[in-house]
C-alpha beads as a LAMMPS data file, in Angstrom:
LAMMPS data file: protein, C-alpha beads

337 atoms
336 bonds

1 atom types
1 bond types

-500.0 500.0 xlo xhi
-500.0 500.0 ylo yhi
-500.0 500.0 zlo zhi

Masses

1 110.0

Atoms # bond

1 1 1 -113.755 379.473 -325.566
2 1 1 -111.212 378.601 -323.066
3 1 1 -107.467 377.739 -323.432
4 1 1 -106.906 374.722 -324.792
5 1 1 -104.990 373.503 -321.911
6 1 1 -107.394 375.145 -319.074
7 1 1 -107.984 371.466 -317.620
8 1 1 -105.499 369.186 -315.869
9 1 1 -106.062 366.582 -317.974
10 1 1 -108.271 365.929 -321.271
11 1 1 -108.435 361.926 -321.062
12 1 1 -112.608 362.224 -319.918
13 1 1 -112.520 364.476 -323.230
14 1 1 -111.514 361.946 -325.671
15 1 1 -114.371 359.471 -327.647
16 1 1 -112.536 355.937 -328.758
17 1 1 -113.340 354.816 -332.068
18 1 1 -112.372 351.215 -333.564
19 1 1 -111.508 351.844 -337.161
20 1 1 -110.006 348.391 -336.693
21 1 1 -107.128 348.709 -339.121
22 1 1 -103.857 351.057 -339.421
23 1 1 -104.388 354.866 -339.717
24 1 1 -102.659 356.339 -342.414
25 1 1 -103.998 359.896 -342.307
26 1 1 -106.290 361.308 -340.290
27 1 1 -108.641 364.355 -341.518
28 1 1 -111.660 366.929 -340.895
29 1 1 -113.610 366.905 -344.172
30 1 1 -115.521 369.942 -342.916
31 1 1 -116.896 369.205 -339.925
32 1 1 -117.043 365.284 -340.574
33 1 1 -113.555 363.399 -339.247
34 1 1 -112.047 360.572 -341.428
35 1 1 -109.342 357.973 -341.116
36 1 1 -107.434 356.781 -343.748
37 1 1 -106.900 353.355 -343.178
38 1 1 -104.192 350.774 -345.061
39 1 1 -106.957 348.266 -345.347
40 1 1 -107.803 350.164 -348.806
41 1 1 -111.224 352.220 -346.875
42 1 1 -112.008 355.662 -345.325
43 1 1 -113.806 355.535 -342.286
44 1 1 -116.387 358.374 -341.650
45 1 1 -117.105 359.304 -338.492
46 1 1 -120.438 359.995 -337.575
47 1 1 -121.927 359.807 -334.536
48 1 1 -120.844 357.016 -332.591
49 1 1 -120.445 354.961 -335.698
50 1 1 -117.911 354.969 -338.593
51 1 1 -119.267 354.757 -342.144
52 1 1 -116.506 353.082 -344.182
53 1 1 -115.897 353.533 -347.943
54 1 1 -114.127 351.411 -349.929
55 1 1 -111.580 353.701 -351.314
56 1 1 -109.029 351.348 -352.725
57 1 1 -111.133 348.272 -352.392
58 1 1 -107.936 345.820 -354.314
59 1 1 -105.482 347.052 -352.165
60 1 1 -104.022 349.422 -349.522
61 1 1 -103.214 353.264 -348.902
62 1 1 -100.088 353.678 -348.642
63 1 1 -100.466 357.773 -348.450
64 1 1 -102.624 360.182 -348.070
65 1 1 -102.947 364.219 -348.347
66 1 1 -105.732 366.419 -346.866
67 1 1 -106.924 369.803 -347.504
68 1 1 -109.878 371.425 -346.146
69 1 1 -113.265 369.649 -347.578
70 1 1 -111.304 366.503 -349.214
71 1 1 -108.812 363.589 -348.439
72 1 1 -107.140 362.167 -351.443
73 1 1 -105.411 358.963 -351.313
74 1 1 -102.559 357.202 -352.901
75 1 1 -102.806 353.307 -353.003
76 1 1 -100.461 350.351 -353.701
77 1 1 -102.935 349.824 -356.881
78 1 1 -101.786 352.650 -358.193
79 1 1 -104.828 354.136 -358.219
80 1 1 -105.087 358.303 -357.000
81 1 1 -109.079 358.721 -355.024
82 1 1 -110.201 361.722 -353.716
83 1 1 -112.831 361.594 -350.976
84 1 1 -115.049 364.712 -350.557
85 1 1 -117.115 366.168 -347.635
86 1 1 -120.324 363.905 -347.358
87 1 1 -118.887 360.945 -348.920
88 1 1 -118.332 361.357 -352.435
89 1 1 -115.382 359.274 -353.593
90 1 1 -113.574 359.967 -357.591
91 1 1 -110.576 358.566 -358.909
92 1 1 -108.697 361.667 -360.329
93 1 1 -105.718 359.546 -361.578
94 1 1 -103.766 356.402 -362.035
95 1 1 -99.840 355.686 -361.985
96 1 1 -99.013 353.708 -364.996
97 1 1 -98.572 350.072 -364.844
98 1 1 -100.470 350.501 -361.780
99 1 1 -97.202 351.277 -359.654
100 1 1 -97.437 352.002 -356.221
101 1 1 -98.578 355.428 -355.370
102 1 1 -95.690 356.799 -353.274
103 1 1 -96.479 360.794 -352.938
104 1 1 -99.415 363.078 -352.437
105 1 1 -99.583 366.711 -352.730
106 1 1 -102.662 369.163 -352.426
107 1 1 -102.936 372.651 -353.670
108 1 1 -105.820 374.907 -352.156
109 1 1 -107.047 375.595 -355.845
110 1 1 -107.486 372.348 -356.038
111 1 1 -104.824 371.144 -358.224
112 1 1 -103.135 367.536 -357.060
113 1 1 -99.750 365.717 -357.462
114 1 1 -98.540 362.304 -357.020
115 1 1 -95.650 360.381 -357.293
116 1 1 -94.967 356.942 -358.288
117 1 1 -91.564 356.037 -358.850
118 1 1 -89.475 358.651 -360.438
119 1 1 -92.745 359.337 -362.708
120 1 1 -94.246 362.840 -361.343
121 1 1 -97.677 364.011 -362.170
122 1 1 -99.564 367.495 -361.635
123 1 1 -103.257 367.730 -362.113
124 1 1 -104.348 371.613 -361.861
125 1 1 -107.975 372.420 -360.822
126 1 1 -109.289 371.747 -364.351
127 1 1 -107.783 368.106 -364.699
128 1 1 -104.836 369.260 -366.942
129 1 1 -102.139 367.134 -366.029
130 1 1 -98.243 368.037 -366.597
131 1 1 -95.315 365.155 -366.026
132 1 1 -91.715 365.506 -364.453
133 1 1 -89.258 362.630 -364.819
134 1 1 -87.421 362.948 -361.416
135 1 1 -83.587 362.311 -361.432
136 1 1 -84.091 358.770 -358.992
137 1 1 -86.987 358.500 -356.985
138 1 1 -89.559 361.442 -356.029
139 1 1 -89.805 360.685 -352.190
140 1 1 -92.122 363.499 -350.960
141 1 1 -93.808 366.302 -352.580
142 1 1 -95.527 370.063 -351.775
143 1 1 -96.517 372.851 -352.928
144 1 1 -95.597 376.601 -352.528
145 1 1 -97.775 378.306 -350.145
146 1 1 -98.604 380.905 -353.415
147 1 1 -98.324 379.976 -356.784
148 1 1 -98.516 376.715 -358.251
149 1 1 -95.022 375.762 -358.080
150 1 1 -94.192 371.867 -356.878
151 1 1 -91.243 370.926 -354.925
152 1 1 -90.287 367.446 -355.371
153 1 1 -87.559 365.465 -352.961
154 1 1 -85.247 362.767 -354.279
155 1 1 -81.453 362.009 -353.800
156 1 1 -79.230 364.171 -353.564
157 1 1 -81.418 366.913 -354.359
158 1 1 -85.096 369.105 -353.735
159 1 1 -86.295 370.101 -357.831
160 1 1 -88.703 373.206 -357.618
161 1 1 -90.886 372.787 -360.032
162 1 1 -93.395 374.921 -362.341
163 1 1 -95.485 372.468 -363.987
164 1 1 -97.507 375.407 -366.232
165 1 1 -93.481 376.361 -367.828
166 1 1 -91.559 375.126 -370.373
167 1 1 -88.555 376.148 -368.293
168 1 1 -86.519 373.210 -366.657
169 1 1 -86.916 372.708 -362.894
170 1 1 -84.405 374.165 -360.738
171 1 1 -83.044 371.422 -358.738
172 1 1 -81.382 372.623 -355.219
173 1 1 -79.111 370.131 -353.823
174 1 1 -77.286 368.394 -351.017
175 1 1 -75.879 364.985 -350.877
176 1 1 -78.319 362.138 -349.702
177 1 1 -81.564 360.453 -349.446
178 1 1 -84.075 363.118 -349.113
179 1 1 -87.467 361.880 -348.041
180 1 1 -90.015 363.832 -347.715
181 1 1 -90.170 367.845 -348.325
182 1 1 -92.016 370.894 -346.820
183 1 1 -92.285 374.577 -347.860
184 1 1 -92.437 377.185 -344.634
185 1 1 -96.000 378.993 -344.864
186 1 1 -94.338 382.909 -346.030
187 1 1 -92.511 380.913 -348.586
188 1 1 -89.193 381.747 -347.653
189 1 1 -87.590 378.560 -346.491
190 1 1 -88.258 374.428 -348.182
191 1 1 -87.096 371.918 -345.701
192 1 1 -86.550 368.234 -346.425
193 1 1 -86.156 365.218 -343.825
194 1 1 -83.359 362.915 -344.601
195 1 1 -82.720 359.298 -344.437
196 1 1 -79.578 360.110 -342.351
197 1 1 -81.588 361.366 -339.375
198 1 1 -81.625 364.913 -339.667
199 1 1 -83.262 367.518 -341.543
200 1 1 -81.884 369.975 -344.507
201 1 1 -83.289 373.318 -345.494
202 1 1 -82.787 376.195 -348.035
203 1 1 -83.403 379.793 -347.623
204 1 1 -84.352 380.557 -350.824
205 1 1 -84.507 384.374 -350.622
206 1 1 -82.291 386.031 -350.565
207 1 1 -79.120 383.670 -351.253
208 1 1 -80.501 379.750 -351.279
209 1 1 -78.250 379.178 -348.027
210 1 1 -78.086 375.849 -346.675
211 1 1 -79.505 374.963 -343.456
212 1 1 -78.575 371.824 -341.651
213 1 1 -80.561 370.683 -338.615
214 1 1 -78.977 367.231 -337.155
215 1 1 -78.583 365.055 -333.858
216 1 1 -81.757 362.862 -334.424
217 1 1 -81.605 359.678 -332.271
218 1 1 -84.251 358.516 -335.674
219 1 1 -85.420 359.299 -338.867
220 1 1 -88.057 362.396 -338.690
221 1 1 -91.152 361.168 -339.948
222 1 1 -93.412 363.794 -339.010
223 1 1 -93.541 367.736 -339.270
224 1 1 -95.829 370.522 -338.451
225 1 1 -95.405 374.330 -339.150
226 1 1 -97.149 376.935 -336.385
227 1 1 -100.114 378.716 -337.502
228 1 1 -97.841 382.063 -337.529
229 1 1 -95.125 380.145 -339.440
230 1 1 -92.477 381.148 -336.946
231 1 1 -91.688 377.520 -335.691
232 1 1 -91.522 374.172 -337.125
233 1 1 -92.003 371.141 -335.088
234 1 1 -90.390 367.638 -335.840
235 1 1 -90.669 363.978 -334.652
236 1 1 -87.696 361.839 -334.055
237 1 1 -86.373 362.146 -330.910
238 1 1 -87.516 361.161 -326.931
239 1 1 -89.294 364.879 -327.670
240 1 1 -90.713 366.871 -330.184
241 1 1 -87.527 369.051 -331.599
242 1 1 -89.197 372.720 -332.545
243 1 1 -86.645 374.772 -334.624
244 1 1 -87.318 378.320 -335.068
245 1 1 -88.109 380.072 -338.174
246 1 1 -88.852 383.852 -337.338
247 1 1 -85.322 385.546 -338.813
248 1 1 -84.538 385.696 -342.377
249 1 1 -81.716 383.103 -341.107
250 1 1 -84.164 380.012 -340.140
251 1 1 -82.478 378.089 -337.229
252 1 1 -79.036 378.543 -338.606
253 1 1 -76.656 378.788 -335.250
254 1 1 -79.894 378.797 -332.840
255 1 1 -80.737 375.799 -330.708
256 1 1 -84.455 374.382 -331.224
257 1 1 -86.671 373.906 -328.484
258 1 1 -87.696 370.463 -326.831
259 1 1 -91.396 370.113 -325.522
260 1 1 -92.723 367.090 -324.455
261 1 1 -89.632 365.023 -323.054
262 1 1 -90.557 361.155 -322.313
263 1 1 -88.744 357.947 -322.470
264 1 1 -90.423 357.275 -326.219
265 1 1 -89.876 358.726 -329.311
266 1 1 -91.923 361.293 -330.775
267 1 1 -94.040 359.729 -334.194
268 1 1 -96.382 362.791 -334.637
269 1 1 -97.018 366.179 -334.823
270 1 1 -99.660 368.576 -335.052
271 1 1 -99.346 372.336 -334.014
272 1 1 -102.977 373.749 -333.476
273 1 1 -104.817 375.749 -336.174
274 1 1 -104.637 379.502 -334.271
275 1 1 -102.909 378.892 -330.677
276 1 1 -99.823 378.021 -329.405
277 1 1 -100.202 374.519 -328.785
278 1 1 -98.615 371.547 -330.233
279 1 1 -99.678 367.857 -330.002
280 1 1 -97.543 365.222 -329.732
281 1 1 -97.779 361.708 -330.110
282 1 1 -95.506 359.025 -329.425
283 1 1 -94.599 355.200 -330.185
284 1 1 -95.791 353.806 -327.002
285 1 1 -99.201 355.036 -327.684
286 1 1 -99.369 358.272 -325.321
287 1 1 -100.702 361.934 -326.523
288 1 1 -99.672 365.123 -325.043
289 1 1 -100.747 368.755 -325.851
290 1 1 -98.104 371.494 -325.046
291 1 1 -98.205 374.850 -324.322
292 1 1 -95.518 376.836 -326.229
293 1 1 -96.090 379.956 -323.822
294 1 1 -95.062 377.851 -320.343
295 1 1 -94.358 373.974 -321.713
296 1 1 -97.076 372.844 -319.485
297 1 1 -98.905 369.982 -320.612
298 1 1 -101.723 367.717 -320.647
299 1 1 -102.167 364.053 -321.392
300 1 1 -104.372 363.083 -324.091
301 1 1 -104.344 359.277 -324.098
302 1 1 -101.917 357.663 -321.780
303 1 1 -99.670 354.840 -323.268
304 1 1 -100.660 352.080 -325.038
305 1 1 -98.286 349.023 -325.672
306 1 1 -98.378 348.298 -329.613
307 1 1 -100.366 351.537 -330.527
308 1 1 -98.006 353.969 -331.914
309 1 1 -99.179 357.337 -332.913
310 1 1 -99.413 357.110 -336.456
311 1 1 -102.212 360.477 -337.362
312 1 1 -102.742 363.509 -336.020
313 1 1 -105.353 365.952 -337.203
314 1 1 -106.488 369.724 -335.555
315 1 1 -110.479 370.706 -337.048
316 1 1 -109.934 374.123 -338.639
317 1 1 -112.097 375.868 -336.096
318 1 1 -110.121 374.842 -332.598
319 1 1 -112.591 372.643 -331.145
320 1 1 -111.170 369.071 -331.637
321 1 1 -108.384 366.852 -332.567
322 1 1 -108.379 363.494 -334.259
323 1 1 -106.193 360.805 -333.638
324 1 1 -105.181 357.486 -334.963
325 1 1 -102.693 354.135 -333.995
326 1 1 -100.806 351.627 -335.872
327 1 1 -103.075 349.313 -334.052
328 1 1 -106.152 349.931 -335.371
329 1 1 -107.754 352.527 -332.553
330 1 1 -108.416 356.472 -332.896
331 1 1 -109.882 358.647 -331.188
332 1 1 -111.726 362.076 -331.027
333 1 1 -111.167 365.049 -328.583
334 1 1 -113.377 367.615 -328.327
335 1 1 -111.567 370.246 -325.783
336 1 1 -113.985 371.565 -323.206
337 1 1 -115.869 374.704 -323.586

Bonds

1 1 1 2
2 1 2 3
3 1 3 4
4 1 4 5
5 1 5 6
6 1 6 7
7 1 7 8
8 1 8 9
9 1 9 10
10 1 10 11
11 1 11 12
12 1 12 13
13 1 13 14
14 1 14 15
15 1 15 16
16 1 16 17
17 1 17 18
18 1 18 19
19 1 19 20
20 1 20 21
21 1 21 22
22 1 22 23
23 1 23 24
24 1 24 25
25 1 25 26
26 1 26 27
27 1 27 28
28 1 28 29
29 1 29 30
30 1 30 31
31 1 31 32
32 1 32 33
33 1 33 34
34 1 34 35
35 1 35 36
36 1 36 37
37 1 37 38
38 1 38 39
39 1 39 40
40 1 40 41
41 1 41 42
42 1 42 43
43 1 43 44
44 1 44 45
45 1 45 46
46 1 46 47
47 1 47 48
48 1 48 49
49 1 49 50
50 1 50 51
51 1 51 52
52 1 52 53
53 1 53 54
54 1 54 55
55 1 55 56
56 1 56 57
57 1 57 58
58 1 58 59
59 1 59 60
60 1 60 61
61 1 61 62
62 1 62 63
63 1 63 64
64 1 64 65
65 1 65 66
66 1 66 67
67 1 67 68
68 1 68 69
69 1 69 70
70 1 70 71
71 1 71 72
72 1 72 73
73 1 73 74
74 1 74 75
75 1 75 76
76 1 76 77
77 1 77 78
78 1 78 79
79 1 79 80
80 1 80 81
81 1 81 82
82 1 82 83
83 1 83 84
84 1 84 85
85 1 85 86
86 1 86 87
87 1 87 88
88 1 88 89
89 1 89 90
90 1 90 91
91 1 91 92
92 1 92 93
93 1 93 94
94 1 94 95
95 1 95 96
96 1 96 97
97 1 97 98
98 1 98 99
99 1 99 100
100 1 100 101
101 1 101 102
102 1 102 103
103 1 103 104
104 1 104 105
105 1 105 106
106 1 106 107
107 1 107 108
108 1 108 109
109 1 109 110
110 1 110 111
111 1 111 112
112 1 112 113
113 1 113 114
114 1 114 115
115 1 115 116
116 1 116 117
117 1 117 118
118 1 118 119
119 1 119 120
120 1 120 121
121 1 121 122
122 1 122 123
123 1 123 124
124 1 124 125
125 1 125 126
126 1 126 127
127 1 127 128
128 1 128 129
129 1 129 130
130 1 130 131
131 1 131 132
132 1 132 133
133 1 133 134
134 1 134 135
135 1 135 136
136 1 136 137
137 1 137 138
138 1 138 139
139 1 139 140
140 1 140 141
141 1 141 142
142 1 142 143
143 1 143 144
144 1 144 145
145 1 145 146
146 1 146 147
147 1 147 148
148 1 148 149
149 1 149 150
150 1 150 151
151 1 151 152
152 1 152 153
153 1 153 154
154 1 154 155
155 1 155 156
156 1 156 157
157 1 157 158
158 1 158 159
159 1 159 160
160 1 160 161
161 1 161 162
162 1 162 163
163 1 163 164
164 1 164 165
165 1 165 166
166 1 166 167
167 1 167 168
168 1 168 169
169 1 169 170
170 1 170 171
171 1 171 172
172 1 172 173
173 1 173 174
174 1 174 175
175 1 175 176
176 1 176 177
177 1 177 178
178 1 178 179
179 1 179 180
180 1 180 181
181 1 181 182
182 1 182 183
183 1 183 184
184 1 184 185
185 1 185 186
186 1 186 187
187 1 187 188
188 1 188 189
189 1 189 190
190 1 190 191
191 1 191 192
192 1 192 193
193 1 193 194
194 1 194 195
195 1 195 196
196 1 196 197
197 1 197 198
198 1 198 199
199 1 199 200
200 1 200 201
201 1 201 202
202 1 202 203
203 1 203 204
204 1 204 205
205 1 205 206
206 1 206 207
207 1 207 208
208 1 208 209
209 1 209 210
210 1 210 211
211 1 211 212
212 1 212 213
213 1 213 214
214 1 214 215
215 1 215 216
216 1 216 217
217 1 217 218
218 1 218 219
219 1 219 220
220 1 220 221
221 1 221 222
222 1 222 223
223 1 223 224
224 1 224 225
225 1 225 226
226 1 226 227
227 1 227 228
228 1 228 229
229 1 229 230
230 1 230 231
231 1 231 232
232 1 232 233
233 1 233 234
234 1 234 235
235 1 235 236
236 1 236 237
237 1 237 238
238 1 238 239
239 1 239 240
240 1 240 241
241 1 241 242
242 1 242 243
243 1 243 244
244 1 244 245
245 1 245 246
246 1 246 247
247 1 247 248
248 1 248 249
249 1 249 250
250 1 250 251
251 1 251 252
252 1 252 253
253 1 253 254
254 1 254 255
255 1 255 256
256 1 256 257
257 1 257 258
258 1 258 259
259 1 259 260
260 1 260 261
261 1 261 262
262 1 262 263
263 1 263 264
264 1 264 265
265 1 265 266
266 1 266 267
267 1 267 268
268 1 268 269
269 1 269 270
270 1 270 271
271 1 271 272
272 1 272 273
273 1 273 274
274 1 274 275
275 1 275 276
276 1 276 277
277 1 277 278
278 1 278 279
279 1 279 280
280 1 280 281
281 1 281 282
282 1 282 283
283 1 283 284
284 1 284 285
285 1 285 286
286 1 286 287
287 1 287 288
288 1 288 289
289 1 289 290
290 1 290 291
291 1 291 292
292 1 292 293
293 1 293 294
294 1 294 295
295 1 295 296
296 1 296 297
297 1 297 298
298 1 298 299
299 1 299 300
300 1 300 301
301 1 301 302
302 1 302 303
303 1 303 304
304 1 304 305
305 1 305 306
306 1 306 307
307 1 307 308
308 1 308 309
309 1 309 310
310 1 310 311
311 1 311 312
312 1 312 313
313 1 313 314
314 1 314 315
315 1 315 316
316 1 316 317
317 1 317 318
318 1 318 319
319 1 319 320
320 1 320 321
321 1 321 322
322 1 322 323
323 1 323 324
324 1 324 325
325 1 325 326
326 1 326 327
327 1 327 328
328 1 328 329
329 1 329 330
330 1 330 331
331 1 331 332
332 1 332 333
333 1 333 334
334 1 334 335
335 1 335 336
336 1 336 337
C-alpha cells in the first residue's frame, strides 16, 4: 500500500453518508463502520445504506466507548448497551435511578466501566461488577494499558483504581475540574484535560511528578496517543497541539508541536493505527491528514458552515477513516491503493 498522503488531495476518496442526527462516536466494529448518534440509535454502515438500531430507543447517547469488535454506549436513560460486530445489541448495565450515563470505559478483556454521577461501576469480563463512590463527580474514565486498574477523573483529583482489591484507591491530585482522563500506552504517564483550558499529567514511575501543559485558547475535548506512544495529540487550539512523550520526563520543559494551523479550532483527533499521520478535524467542518515526518497535508472534507467535527475513527488495518458532524453528516474514506 502506498503512503497515506501519496495524493494531493483525498476529497474524490471520501463516500457521504446521512446518518441524519449528531455523531457521538464513531467506530469500526470489525470491518463494519458505525455512528453513534444522540438520537438514541447506531447506524451501521453497509453498503451505501445505513442500518440503524435502536440502541437507546427512550432517549439519547450521551457517550460512547469503542474497542475492537464492539461499541458500548452510555445514554441519558441511564441505560449501559453494548453493540457487537453484526448487529447484536445487550444491555450490560443500568445507573440507578436511571441517572444519566456520564462515562465509558473499555478494557480489551472485555471488562466495562461507567460513570453516573459520583456512582462508579466496573463490570470485568464475567459480569462481576465492583462500585467506587468518587469524591464529587467521576468526569472521565480509562483503563491501564495492562492490568485491570481504572483511573477515574473528578475535582481536584485523578483516583487510580483496582476494582478486584480491598485496598483504597490512590487518589493523585491537583487543584481543579478535571474532565476527562487518559493513560499513555507503556503505562508510564495518566493525563487529564481540565476545565481551565489546559491539560495535567503525572509521571507515575518513578516519582508521580506533575506535568502541566497550558496556553489553550479552549477547553481540550479531544486526544489521541501515536501508535508508538511517543506523542500525544490534543484539540483546543487554531491547531492540533502534539506534546511529546518519548523521555521518562513527558513534555516537561519541551515545547509541543503544532500541525495543522487554520483560522478554526481543532474539535478532533485521531493519530493513525501504524503510521505517522494524524487527522484533524475542526469546528468549521474541514478534515486534514498530517504527516508527522514533513507536516504536509491533505484535505479531507473542506469546510462546512454548522458541521463541526464531532468523531473521528482510523479501521485497525490502515485502509479507511470514519468521520462524523454535529450536523448530522459523516463520511467514509477509503485512502487509495
Amino acid at each position: 500500500m502506498s503512503s497515506p498522503l501519496s495524493n494531493p488531495s483525498l476529497t474524490s476518496h471520501v463516500t457521504p453518508l446521512e446518518p441524519g442526527a449528531h455523531v457521538v462516536a464513531a467506530h469500526f466494529l470489525k470491518e463494519e463502520p458505525a455512528l453513534a448518534l444522540s438520537d438514541g440509535s447506531v447506524a451501521l454502515v453497509r453498503g451505501e445504506a445505513l442500518d440503524r438500531l435502536a440502541a437507546h430507543p427512550d432517549g439519547g447517547i450521551l457517550v460512547a466507548a469503542c474497542g475492537s469488535d464492539r461499541l458500548v454506549t452510555g445514554g441519558d436513560d441511564g441505560r449501559v448497551v453494548e453493540i457487537r460486530a453484526g448487529g447484536g445489541m445487550a444491555q450490560l448495565g443500568l445507573a440507578k435511578g436511571g441517572a444519566w450515563i456520564d462515562a465509558l470505559a473499555l478494557h480489551p478483556d472485555g471488562a466495562v466501566a461507567w460513570s453516573a454521577g459520583r456512582a462508579v461501576v466496573a463490570r470485568d469480563a464475567k459480569g462481576r461488577e465492583r462500585t467506587f463512590t468518587a469524591p464529587s463527580t467521576a468526569r472521565g474514565l480509562v483503563f491501564a494499558p495492562k492490568g485491570y486498574r481504572l483511573a477515574i477523573a473528578h475535582y481536584n483529583a485523578v483516583s487510580l483504581w483496582y476494582p478486584n482489591l480491598e485496598t483504597p484507591a490512590e487518589a493523585i491530585s491537583w487543584k481543579g475540574s478535571h474532565i476527562d482522563v487518559t493513560w499513555s500506552p507503556d503505562g508510564r504517564f495518566v493525563v487529564s484535560t481540565m476545565q481551565e483550558n489546559a491539560l495535567h499529567g503525572w509521571r507515575l514511575q518513578p516519582d508521580r511528578g506533575h506535568m502541566r501543559m497550558s496556553g489553550y485558547p479552549g477547553k481540550v475535548r479531544s486526544v489521541s496517543w501515536s501508535s508508538d506512544g511517543q506523542w500525544l495529540a490534543t484539540g483546543g487550539a487554531e491547531a492540533a497541539i502534539v506534546w511529546p512523550f518519548d523521555s521518562k520526563e513527558g513534555p516537561t520543559g519541551k515545547a509541543p508541536r503544532e500541525c495543522g494551523v487554520r483560522p478554526a479550532r481543532v474539535s478532533r483527533v485521531a493519530f493513525h493505527p501504524k503510521a505517522p499521520v494524524l487527522a484533524v478535524g475542526y469546528e468549521d467542518g474541514c478534515i486534514l491528514l498530517v504527516r508527522f515526518t514533513d507536516a504536509s497535508e491533505l484535505l479531507v472534507r473542506p469546510a462546512v458552515q454548522g458541521s463541526a467535527v464531532t468523531a473521528l475513527a482510523w479501521d485497525g488495518r490502515d485502509g479507511r477513516m470514519l468521520f462524523g458532524c454535529a450536523d448530522g453528516k459523516a463520511g467514509l474514506l477509503t485512502l487509495p491503493a
